[in-house]
C-alpha positions in Angstrom: -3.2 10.4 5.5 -3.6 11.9 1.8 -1.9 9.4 0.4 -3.3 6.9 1.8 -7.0 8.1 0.8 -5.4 8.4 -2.4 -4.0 5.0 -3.0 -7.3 3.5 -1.5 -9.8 5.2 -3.8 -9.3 3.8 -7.0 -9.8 0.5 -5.6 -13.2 1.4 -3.9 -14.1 2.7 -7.6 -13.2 -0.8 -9.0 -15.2 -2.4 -6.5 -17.9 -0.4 -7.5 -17.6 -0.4 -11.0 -17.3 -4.0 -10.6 -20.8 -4.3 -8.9 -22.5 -2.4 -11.7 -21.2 -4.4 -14.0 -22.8 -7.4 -11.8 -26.2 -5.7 -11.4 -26.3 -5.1 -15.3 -25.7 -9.0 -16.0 -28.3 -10.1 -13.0 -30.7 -7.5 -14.4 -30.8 -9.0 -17.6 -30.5 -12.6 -16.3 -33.7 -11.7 -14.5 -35.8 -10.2 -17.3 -34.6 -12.8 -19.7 -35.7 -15.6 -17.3 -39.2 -13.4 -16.5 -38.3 -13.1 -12.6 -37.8 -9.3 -12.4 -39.5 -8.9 -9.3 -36.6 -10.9 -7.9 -34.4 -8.4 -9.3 -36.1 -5.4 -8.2 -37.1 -6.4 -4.4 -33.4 -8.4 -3.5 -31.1 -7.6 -6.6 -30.6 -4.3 -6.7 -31.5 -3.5 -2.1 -28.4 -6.2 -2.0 -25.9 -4.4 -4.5 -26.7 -0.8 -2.9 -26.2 -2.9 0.7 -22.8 -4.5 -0.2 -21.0 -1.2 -1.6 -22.5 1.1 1.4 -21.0 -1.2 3.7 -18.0 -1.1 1.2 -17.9 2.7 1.6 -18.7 2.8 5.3 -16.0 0.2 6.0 -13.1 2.1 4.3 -14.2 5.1 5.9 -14.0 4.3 9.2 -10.6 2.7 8.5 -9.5 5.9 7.4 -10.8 7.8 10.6 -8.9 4.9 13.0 -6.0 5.4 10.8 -6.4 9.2 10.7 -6.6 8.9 15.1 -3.7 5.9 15.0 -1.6 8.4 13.2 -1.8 11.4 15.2 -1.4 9.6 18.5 1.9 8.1 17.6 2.7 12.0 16.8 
């Protein structure tokens, strides 16, 4: 189950390092283009949305592995 944590991680971290980099280029899309309420109020509720659902998603695969696991036992 460790290693499998392990070998999932880094690619959460990409995913969210990935996002930020996103949410720096739309934020500056948005207050080149003078629309930065449209950043604020969808922009940046969408980007904290997508990688809590990222992190809640690969944590409840871990717990069903984590239960899989110790059934076959």
């Amino acid at each position: 189950m460790a290693f499998y944590v392990c070998d999932e991680l880094p690619t959460l971290l990409f995913f969210t390092v990935y996002t930020a980099v996103l949410l720096f280029w739309a934020e500056l899309y948005y207050i080149a283009s003078d629309a930065s309420q449209v950043y604020e109020t969808m922009v940046q509720p969408l980007d904290s949305a997508v990688n809590l659902c990222a992190y809640v998603l690969l944590v409840a695969l871990w717990v069903l592995s984590a239960t899989v696991d110790r059934r076959s036992v």
